[in-house]
DSSP file (Angstrom, degrees, kcal/mol; ACC not computed):
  #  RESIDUE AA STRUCTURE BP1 BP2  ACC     N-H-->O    O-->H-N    N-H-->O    O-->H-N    TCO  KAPPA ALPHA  PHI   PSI    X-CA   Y-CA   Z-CA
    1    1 A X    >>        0   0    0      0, 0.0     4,-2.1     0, 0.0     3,-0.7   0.000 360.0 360.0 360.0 -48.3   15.9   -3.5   -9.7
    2    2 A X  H 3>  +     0   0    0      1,-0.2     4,-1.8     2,-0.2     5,-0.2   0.908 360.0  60.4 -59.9 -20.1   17.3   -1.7   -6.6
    3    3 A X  H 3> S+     0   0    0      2,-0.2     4,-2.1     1,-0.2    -1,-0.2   0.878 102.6  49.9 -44.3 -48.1   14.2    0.2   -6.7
    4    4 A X  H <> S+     0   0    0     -3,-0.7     4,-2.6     2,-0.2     5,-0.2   0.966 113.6  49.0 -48.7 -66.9   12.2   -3.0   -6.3
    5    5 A X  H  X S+     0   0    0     -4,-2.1     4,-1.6     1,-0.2    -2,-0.2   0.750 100.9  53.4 -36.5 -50.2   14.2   -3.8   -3.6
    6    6 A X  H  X S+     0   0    0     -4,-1.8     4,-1.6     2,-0.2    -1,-0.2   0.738 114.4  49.2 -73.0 -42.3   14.1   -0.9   -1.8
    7    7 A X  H  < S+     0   0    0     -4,-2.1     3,-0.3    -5,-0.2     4,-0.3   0.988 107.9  56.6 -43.2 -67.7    9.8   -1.3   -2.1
    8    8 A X  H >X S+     0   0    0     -4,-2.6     3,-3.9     2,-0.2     4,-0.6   0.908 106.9  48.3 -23.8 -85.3   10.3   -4.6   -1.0
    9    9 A X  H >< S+     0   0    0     -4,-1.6     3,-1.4     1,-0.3    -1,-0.2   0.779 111.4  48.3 -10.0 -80.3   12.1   -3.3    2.1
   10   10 A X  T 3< S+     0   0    0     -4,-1.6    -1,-0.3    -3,-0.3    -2,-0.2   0.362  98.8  55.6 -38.2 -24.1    9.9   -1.1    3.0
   11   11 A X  T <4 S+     0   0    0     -3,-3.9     2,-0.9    -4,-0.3    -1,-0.2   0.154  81.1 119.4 -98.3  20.6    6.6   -2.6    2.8
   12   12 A X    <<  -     0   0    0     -3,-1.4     8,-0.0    -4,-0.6    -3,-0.0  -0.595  55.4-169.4 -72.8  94.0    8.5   -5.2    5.3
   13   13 A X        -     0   0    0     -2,-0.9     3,-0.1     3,-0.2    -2,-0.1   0.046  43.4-135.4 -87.4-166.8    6.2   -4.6    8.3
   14   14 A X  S    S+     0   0    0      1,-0.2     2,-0.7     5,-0.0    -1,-0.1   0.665  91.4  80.6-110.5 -15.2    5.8   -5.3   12.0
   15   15 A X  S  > S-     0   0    0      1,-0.2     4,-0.9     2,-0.0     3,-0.4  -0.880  72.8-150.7 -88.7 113.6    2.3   -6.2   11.5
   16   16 A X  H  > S+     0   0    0     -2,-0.7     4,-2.6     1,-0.3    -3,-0.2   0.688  96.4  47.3  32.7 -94.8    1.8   -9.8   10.2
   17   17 A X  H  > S+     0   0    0      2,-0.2     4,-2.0     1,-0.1    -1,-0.3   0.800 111.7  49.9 -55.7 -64.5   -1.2   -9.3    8.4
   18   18 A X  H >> S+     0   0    0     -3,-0.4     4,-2.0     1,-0.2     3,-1.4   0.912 108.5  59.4 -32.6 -93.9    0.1   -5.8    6.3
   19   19 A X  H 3X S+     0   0    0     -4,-0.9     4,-2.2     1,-0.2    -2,-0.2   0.530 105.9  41.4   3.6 -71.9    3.3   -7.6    5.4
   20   20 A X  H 3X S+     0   0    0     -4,-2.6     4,-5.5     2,-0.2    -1,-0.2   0.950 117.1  50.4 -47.9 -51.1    1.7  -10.5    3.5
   21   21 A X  H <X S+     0   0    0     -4,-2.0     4,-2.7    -3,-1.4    -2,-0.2   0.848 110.6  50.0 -36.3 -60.5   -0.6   -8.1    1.9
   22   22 A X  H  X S+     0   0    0     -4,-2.0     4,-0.9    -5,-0.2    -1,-0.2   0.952 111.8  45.7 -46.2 -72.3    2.0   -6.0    1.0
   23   23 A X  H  X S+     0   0    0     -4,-2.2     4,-2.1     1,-0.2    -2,-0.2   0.800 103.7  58.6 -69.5 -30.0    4.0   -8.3   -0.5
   24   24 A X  H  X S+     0   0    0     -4,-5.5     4,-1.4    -5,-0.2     3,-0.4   0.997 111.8  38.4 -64.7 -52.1    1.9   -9.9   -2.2
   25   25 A X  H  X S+     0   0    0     -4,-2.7     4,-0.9     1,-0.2    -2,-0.2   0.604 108.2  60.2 -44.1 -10.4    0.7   -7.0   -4.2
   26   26 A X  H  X>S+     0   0    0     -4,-0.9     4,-1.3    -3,-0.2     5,-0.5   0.844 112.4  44.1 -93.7 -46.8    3.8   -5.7   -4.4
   27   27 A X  H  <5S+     0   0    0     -4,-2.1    -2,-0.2    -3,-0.4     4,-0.2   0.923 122.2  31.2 -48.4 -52.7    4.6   -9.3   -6.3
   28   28 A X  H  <5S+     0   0    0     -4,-1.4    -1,-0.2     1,-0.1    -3,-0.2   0.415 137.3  19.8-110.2   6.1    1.8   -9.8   -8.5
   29   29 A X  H  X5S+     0   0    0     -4,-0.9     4,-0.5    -5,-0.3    -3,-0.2   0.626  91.0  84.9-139.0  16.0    1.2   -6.0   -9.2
   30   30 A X  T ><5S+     0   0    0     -4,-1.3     3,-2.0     1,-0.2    -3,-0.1   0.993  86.6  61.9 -92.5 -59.6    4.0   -3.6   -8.5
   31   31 A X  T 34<S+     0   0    0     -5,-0.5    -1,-0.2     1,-0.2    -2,-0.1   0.675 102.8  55.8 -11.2 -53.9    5.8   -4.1  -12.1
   32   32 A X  T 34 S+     0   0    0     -3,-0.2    -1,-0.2    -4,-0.1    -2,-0.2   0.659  81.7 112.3 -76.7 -24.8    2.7   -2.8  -13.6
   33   33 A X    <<  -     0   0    0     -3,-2.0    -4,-0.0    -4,-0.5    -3,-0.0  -0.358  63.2-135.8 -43.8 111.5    2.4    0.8  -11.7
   34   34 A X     >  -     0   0    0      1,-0.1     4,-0.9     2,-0.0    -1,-0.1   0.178  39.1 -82.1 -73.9-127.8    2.8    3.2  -13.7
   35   35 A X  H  > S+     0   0    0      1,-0.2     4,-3.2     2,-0.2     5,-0.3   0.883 126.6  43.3 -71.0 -43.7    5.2    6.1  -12.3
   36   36 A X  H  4 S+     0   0    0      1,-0.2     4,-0.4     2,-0.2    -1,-0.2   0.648 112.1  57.6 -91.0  11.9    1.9    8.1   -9.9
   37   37 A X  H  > S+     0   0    0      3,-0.1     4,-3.2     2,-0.1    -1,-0.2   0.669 112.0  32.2 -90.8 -37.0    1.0    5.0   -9.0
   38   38 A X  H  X S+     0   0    0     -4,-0.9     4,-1.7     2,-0.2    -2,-0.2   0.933 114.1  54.9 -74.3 -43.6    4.3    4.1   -7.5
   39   39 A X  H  < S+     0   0    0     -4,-3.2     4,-0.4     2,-0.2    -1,-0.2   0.901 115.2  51.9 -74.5 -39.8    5.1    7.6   -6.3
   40   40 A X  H >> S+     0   0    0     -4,-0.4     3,-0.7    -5,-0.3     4,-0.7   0.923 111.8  46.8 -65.2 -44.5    1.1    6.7   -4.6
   41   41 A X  H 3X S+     0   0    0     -4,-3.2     4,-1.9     1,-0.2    -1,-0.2   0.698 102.7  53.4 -55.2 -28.4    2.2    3.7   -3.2
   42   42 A X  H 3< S+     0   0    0     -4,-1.7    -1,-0.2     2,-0.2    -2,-0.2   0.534 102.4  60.7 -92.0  17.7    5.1    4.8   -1.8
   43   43 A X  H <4 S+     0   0    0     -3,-0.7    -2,-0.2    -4,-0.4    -1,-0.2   0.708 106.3  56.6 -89.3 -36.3    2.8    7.7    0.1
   44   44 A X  H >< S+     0   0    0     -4,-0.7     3,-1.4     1,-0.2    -2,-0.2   0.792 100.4  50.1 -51.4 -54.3    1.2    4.4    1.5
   45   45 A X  T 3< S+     0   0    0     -4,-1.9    -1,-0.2     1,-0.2    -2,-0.1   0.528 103.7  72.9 -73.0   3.4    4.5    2.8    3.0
   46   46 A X  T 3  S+     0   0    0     -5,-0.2     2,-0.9     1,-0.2    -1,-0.2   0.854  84.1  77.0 -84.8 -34.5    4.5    6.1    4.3
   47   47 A X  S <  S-     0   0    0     -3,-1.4     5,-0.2     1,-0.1    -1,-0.2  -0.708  88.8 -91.6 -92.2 110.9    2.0    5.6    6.6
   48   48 A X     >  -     0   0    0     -2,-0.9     4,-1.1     3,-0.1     5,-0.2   0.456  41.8-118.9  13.9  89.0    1.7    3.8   10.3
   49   49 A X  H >> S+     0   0    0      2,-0.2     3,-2.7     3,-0.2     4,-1.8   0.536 103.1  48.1 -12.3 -80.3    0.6    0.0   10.2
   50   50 A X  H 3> S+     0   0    0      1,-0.5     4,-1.8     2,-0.2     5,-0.3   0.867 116.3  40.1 -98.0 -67.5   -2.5    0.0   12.0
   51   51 A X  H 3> S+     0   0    0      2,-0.2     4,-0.9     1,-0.2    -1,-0.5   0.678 112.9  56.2 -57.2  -1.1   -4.2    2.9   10.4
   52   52 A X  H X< S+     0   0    0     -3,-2.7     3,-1.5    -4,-1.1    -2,-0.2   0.933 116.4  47.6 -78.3 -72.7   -2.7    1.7    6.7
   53   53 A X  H 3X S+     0   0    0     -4,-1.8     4,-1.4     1,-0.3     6,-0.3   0.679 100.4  56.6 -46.5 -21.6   -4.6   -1.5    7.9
   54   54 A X  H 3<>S+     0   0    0     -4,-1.8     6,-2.8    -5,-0.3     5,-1.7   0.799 107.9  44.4 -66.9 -36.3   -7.1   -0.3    8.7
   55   55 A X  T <X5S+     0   0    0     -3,-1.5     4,-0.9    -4,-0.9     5,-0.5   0.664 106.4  64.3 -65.4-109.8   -7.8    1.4    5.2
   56   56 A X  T  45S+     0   0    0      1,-0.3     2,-0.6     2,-0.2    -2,-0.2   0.193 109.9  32.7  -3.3 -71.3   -6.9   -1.7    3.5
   57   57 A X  T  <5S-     0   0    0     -4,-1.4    -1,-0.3     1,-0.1    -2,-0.1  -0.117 117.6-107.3 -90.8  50.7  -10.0   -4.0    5.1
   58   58 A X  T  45S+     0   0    0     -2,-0.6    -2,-0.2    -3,-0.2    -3,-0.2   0.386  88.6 113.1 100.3   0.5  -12.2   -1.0    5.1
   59   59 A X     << +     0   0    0     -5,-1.7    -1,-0.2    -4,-0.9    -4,-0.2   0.666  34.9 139.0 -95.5 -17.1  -12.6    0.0    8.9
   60   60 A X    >   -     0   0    0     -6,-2.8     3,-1.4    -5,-0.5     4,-0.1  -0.160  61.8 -99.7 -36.2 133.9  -10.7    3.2    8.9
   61   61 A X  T 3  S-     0   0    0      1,-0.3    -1,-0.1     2,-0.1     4,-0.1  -0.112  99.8  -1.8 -21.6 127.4  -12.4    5.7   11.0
   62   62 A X  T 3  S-     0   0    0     -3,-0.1    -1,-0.3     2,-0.1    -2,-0.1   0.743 121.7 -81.3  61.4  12.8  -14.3    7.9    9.4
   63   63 A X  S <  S-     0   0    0     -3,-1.4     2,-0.6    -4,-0.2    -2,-0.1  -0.078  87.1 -18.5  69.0-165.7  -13.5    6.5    6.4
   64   64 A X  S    S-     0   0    0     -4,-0.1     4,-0.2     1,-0.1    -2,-0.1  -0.583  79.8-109.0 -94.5 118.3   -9.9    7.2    4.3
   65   65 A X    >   -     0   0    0     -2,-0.6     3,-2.6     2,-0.1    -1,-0.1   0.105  28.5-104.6 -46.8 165.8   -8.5   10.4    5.6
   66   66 A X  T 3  S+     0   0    0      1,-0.3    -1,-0.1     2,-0.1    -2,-0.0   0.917 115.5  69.9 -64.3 -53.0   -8.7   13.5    3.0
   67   67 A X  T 3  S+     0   0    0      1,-0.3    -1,-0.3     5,-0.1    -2,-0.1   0.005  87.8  61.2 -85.5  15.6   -4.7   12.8    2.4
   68   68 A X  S <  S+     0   0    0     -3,-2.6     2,-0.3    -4,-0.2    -1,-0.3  -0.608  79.7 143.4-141.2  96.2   -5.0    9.7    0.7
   69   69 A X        -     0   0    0      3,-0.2     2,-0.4     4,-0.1     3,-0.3  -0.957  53.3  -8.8-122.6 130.6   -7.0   10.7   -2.3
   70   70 A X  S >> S+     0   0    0     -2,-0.3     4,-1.2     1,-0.2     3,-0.9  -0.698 131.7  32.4  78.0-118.1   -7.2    9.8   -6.0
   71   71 A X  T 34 S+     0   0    0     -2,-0.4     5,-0.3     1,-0.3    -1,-0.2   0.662 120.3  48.3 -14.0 -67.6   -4.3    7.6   -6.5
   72   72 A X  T >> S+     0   0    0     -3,-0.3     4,-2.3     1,-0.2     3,-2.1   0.926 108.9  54.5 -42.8 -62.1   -4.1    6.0   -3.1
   73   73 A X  H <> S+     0   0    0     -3,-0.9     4,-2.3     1,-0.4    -1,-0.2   0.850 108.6  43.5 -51.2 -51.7   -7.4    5.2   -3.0
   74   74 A X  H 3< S+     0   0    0     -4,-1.2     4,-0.5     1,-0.3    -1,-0.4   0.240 112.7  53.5 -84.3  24.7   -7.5    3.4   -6.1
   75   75 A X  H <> S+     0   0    0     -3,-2.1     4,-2.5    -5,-0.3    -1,-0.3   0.540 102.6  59.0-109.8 -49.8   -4.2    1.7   -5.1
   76   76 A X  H >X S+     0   0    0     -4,-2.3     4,-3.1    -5,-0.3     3,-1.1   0.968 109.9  49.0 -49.5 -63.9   -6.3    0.7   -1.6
   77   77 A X  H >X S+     0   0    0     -4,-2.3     3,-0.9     1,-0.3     4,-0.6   0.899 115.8  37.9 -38.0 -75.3   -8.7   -1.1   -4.2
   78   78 A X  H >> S+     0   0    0     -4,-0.5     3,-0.7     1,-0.3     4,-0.5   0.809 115.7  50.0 -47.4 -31.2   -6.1   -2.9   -6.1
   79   79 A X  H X< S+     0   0    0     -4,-2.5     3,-1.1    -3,-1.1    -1,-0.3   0.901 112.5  60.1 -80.5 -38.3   -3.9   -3.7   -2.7
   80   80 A X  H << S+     0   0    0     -4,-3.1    -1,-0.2    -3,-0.9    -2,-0.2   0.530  96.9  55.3 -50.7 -21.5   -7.7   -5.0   -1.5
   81   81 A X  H <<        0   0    0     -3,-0.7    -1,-0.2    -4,-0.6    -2,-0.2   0.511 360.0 360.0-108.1 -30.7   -8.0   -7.6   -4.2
   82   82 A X    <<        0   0    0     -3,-1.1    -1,-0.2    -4,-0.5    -2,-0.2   0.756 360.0 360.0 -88.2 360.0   -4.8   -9.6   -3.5
């Protein structure tokens, strides 16, 4: 459970709009991750709001930089859906 917590924490943002997102996925799908999917996600929390939002509704420049690939990406999808 502190692990959860400590997600939690972390996907606490300063942008609004991330935040919800975040936590909602992190609610109705983070239990399910396995282990490289969590280790992917947390590569995610790694990264700056406004380009992390920006992947997330699809506007990123140039599309999703080279150095979030396989995992992330299919993480973006899932985090896209909530």
């Amino acid at each position: 459970m502190k692990n959860l917590e400590r997600i939690r924490w972390r996907a606490r943002r300063g942008l609004l709009e991330l935040d919800i997102v975040l936590g909602r996925f992190i609610e109705a799908h983070y239990a399910q991750l396995d282990d490289a999917e969590k280790k992917a996600f947390e590569t995610l929390l790694d990264m700056p709001d406004n380009p992390l939002w920006d992947m997330i509704v699809g506007r990123a420049e140039r599309g999703v930089p080279e150095a979030v690939q396989g995992e992330q990406q299919a993480l973006l999808e899932k985090i896209r859906t909530v």
